[in-house]
MMTF fields as JSON, N, C-alpha, C and O atoms, coordinates in Angstrom:
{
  "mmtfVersion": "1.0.0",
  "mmtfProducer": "UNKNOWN",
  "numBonds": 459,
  "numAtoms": 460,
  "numGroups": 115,
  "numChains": 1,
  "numModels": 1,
  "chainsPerModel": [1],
  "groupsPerChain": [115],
  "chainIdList": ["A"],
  "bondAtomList": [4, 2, 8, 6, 12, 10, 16, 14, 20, 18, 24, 22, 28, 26, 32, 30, 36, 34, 40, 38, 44, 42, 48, 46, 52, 50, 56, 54, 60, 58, 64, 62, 68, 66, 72, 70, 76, 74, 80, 78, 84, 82, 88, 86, 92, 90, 96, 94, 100, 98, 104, 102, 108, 106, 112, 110, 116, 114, 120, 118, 124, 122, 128, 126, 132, 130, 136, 134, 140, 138, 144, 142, 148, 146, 152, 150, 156, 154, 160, 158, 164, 162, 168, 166, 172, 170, 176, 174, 180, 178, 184, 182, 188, 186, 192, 190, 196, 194, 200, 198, 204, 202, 208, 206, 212, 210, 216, 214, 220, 218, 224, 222, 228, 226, 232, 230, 236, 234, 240, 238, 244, 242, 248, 246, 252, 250, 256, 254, 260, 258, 264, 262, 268, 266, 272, 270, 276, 274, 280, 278, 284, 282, 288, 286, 292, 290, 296, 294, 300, 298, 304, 302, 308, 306, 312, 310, 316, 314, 320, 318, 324, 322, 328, 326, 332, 330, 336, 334, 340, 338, 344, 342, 348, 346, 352, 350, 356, 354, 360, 358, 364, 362, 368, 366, 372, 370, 376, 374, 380, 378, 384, 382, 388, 386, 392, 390, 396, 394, 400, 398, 404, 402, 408, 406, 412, 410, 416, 414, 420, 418, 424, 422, 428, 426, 432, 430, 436, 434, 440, 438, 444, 442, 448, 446, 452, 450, 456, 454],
  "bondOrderList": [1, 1, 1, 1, 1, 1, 1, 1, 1, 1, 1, 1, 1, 1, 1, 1, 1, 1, 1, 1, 1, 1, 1, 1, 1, 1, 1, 1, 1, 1, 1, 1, 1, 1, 1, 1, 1, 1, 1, 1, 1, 1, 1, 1, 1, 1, 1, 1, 1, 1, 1, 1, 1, 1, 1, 1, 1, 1, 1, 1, 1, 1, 1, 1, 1, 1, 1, 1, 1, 1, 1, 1, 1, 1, 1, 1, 1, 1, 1, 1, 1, 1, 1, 1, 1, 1, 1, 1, 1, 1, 1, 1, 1, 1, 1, 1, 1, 1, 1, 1, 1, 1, 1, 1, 1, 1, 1, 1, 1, 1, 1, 1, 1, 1],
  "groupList": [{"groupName": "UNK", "atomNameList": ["N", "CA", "C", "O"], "elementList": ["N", "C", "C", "O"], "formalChargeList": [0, 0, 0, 0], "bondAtomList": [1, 0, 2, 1, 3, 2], "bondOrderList": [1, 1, 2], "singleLetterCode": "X", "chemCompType": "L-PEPTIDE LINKING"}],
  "groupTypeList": [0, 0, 0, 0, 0, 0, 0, 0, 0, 0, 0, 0, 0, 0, 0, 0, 0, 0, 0, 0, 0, 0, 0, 0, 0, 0, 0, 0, 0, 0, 0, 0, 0, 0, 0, 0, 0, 0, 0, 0, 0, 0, 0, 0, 0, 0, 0, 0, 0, 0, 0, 0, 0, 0, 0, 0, 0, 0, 0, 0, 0, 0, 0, 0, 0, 0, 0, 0, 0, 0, 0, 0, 0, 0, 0, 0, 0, 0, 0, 0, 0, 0, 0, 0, 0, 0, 0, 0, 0, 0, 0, 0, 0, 0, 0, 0, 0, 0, 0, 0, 0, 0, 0, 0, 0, 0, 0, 0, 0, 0, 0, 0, 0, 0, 0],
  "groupIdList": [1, 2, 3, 4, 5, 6, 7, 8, 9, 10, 11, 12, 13, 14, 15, 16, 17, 18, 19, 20, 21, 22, 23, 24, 25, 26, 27, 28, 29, 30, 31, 32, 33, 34, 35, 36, 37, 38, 39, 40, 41, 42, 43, 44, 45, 46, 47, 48, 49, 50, 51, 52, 53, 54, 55, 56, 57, 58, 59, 60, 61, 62, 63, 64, 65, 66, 67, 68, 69, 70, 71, 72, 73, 74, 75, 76, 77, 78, 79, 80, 81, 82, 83, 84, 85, 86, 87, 88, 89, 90, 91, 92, 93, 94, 95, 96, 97, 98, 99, 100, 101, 102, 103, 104, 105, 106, 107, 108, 109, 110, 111, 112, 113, 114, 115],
  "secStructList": [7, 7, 7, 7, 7, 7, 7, 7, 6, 6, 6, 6, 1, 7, 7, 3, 3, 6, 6, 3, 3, 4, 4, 4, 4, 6, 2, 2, 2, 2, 2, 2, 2, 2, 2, 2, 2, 2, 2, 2, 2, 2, 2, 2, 2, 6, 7, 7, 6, 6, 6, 1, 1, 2, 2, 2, 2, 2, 2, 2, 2, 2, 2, 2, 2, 2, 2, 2, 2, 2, 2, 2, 2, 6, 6, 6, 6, 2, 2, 2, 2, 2, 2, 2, 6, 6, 1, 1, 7, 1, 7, 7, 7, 7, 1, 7, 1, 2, 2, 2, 2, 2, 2, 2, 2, 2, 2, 2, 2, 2, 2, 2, 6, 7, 7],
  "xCoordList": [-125.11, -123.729, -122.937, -123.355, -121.688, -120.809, -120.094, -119.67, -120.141, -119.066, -117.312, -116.903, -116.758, -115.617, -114.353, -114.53, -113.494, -112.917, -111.162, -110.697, -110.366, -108.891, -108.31, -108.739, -107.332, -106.215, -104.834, -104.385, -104.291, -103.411, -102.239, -102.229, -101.335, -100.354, -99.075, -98.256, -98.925, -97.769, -97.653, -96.819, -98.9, -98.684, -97.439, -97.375, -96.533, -95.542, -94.188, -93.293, -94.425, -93.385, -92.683, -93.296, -91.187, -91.059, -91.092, -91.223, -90.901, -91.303, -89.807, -88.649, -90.122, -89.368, -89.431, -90.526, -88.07, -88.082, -87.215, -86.385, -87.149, -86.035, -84.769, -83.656, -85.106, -84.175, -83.671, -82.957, -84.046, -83.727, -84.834, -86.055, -84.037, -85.68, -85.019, -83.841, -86.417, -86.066, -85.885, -86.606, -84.949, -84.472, -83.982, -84.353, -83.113, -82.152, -82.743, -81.998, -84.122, -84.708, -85.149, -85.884, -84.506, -85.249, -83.234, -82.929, -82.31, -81.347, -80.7, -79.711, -81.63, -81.269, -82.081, -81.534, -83.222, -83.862, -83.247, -82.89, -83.108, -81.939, -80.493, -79.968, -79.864, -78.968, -79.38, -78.747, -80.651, -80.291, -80.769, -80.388, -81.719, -81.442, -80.485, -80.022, -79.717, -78.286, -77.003, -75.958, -77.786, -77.006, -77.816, -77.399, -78.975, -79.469, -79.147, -78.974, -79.199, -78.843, -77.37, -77.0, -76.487, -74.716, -74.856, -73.768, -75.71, -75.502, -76.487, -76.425, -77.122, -77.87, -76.866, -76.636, -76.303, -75.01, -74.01, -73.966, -73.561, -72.412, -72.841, -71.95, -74.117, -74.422, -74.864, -74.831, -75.17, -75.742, -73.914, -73.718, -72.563, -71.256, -70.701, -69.806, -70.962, -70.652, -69.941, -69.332, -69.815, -68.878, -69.593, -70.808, -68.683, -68.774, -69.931, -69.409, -70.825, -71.688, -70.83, -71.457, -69.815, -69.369, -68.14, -67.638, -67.617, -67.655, -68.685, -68.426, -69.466, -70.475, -71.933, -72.881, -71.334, -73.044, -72.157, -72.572, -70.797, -70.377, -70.416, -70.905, -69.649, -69.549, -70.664, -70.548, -71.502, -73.161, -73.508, -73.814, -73.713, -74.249, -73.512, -73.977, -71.999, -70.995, -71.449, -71.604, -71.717, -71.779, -73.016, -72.947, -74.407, -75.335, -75.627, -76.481, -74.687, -74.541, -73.783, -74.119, -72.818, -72.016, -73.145, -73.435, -74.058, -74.73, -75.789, -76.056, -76.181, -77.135, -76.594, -77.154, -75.582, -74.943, -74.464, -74.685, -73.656, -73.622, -74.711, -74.896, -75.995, -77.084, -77.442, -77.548, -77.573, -77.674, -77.208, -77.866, -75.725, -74.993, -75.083, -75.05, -75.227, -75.612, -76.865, -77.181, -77.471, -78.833, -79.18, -80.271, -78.406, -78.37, -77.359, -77.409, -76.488, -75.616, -76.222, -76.212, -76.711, -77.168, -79.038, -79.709, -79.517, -80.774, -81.6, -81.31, -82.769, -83.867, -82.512, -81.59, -82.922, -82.032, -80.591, -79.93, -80.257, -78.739, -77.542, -76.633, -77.592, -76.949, -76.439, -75.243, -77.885, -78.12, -77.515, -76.897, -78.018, -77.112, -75.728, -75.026, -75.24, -73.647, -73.555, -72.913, -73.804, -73.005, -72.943, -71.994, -74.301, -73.92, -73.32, -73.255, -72.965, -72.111, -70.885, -70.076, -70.718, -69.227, -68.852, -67.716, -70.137, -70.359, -70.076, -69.565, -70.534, -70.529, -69.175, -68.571, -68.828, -67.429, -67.487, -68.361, -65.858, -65.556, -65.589, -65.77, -65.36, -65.437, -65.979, -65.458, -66.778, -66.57, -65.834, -65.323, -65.824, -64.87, -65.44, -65.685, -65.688, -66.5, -65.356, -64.705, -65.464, -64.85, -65.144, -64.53, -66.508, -67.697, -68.437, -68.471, -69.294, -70.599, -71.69, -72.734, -71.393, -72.366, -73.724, -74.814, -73.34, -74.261, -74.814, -75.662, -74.33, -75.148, -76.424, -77.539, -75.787, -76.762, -77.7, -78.702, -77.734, -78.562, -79.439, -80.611, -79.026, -80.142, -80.868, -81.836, -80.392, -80.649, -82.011, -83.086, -81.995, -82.808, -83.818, -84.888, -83.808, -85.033, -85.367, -86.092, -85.151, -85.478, -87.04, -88.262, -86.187, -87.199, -88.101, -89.312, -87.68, -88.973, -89.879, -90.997, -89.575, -90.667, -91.219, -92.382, -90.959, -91.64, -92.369, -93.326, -92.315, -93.395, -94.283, -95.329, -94.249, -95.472, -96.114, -96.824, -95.618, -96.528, -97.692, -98.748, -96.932, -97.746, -98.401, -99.363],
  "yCoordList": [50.08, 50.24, 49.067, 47.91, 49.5, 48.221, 47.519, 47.985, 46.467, 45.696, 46.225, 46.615, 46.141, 46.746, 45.017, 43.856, 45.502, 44.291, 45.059, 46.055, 44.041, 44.432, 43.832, 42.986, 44.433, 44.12, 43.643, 44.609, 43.068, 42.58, 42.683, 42.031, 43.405, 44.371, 43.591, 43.844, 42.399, 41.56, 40.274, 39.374, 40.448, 38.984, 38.823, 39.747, 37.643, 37.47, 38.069, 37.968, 39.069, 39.518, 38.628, 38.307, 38.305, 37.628, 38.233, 39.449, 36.909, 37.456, 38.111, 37.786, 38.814, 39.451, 39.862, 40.06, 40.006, 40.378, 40.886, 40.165, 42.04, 43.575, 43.105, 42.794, 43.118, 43.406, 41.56, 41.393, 40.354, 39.65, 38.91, 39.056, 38.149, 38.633, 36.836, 36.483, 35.887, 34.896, 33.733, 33.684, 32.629, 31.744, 32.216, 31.738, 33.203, 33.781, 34.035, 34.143, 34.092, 33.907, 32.885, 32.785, 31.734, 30.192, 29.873, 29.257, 30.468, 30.114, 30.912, 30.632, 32.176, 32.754, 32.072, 32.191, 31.421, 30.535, 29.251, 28.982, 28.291, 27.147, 27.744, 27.036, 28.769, 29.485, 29.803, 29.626, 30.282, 30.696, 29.455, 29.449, 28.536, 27.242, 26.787, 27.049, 26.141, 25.534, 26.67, 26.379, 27.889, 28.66, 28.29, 28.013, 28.354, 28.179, 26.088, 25.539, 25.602, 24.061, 23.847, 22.989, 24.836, 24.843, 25.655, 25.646, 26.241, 27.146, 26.067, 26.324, 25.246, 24.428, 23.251, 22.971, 22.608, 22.148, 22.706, 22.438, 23.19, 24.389, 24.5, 24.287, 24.813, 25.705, 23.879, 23.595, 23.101, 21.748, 20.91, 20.251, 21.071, 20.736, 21.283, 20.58, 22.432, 23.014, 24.136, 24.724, 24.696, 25.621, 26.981, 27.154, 27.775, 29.035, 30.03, 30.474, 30.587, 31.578, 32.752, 33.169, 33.318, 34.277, 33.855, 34.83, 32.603, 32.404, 31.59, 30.992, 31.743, 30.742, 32.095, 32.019, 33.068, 34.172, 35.0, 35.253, 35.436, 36.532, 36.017, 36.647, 34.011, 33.689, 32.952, 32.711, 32.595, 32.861, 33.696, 33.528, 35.302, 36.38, 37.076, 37.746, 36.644, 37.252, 36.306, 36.793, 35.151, 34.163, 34.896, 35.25, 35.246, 35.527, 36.668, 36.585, 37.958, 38.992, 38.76, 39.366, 37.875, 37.498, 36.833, 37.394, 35.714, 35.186, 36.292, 36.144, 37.052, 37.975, 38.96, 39.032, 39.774, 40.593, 39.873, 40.547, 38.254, 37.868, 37.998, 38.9, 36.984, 36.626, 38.262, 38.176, 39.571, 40.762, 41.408, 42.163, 40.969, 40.936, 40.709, 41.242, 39.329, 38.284, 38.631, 38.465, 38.99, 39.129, 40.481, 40.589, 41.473, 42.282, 42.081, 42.91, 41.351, 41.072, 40.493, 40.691, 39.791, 38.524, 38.501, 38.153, 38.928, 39.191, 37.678, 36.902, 37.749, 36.291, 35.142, 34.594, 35.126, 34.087, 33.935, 32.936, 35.168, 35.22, 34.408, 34.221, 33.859, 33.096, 32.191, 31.916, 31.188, 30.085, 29.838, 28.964, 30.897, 31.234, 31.185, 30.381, 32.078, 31.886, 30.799, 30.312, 29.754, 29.03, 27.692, 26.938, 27.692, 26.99, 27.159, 26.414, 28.63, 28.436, 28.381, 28.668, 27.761, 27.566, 26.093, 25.65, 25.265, 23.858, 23.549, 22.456, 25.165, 24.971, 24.962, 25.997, 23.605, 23.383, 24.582, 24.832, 25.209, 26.301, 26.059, 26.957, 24.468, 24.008, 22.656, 21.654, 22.641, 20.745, 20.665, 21.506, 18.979, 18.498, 17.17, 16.263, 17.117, 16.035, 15.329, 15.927, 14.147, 13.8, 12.819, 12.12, 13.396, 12.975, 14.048, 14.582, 14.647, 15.278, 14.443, 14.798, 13.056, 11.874, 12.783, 13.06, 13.1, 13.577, 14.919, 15.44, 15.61, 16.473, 16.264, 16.777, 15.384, 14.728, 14.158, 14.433, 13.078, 12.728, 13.363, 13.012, 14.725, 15.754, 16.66, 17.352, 16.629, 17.123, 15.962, 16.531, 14.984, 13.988, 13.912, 13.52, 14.236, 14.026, 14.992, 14.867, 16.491, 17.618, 17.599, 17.739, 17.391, 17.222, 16.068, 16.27, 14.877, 13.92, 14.748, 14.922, 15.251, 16.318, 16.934, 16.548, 17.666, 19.001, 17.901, 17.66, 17.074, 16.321, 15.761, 15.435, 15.448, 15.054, 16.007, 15.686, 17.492, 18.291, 18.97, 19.553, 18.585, 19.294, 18.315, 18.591],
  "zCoordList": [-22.254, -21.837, -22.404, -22.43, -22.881, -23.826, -22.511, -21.454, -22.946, -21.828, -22.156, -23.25, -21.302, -20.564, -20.809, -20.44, -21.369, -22.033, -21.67, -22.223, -20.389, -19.989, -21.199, -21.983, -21.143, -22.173, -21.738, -21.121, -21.731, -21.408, -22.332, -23.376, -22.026, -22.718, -22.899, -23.784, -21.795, -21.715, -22.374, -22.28, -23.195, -23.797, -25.158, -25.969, -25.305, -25.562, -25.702, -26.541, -24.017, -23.544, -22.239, -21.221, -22.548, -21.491, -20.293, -20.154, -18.805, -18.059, -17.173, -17.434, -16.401, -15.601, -14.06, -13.535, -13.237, -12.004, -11.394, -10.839, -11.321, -10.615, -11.604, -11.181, -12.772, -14.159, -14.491, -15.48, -13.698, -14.629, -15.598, -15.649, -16.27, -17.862, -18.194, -18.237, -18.405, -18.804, -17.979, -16.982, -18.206, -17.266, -15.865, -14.794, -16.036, -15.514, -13.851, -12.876, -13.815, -12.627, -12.104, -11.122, -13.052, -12.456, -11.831, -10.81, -12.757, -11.934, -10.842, -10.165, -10.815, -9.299, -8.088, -6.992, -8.116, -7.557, -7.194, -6.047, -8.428, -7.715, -7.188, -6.328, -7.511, -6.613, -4.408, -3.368, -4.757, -4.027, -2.571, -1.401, -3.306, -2.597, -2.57, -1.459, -3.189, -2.976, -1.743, -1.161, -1.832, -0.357, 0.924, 2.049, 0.486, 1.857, 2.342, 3.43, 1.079, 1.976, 2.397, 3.198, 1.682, 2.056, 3.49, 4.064, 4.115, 5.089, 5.994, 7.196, 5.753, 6.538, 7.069, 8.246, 5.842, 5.969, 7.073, 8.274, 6.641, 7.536, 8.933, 9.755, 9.433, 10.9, 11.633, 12.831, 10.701, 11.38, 11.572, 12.594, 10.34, 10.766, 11.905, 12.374, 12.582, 13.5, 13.036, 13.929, 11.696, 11.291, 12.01, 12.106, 12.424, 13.134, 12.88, 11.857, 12.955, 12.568, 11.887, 10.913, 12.032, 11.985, 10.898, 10.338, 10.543, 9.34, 8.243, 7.199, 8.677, 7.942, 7.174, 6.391, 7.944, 7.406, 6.362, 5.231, 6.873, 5.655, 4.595, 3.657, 4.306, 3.062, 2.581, 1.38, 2.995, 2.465, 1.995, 0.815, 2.664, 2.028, 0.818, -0.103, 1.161, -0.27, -1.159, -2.279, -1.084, -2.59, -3.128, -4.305, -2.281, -2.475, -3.466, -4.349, -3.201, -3.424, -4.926, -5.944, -4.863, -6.431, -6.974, -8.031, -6.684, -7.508, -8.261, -9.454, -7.725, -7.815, -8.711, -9.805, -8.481, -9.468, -10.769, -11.775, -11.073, -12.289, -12.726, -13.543, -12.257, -12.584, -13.675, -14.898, -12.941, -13.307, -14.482, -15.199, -14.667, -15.227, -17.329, -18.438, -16.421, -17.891, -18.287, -19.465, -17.667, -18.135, -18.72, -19.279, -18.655, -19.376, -20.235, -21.143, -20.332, -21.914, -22.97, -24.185, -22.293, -23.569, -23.61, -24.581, -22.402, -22.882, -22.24, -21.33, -23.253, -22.357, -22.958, -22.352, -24.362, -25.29, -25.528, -25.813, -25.342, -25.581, -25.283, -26.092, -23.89, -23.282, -23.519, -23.421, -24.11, -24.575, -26.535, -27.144, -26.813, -28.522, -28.333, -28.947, -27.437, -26.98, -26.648, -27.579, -25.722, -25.642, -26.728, -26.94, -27.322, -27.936, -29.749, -30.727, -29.42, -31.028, -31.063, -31.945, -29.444, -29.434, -29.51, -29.34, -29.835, -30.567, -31.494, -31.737, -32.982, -33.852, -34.986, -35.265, -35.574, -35.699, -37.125, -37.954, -36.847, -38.151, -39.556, -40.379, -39.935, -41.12, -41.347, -40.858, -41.914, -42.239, -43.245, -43.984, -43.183, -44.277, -44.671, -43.875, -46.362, -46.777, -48.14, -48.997, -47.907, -48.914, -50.598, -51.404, -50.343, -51.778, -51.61, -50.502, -52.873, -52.904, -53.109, -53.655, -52.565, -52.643, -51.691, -52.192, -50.361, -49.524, -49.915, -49.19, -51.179, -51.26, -52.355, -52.447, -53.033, -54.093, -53.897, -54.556, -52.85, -52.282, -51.606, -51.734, -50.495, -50.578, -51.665, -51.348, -52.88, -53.916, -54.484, -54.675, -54.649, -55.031, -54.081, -54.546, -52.561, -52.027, -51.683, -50.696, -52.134, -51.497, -53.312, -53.282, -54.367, -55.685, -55.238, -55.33, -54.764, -54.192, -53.511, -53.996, -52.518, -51.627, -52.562, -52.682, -53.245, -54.254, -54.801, -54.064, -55.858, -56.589, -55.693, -56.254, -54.1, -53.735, -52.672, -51.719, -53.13, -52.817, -53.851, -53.605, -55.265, -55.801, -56.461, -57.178]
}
C-alpha cells in the first residue's frame, strides 16, 4: 500500500477571513481593540451606557464595512501601491547628465567583473 501524501492547495495564497485578504485583517484587529479600550475608557469616565454602546457598535460596523470595502478595491497589495504612488514626484529635474554618466561607467564596471 503507497503512503497517502495531503496536499496543501493554499500555499502562496494569501491569507483570508469572511472576505478580508491580507493586512487588512491585522487592521480590523488593532481596530477593533482601540473600540474596545475607547469603550473601556468611556463606561470607566462615567459616560452613559446608552450613549456609549450605539457609538461603539456604529464605529464598529463603519470600521468593518471600509475595512470590506478597501479590500475588495485594491486587493492584498493594492492599498499599499496606491498610496504610495502618490509619493512618486511627476517629473524630475536634473541639471547635468553628470549623474547619468556616472551610472553608465559603473553599470560597464559591473559587467567586466562578472564576466
Amino acid at each position: 500500500m503507497g503512503l497517502v501524501y495531503q496536499v496543501n492547495k493554499g500555499i502562496g495564497r494569501p491569507i483570508g477571513f469572511k472576505g478580508l485578504v491580507g493586512s487588512y485583517i491585522a487592521y480590523l484587529a488593532i481596530g477593533l481593540v482601540l473600540l474596545l479600550l475607547g469603550f473601556t475608557v468611556g463606561y470607566i469616565s462615567g459616560v452613559s451606557l446608552y450613549v456609549l454602546l450605539p457609538m461603539v457598535l456604529g464605529l464598529g460596523t463603519l470600521l468593518v464595512w471600509a475595512l470590506g470595502r478597501l479590500s475588495k478595491r485594491f486587493g492584498v497589495h493594492g492599498l499599499g501601491k496606491f498610496l504610495s504612488r502618490q509619493n512618486v514626484p511627476v517629473f524630475l529635474r536634473f541639471s547635468s547628465r553628470r549623474l547619468f554618466l556616472d551610472l553608465r561607467v559603473m553599470v560597464s564596471n559591473q559587467e567586466r567583473q562578472v564576466h
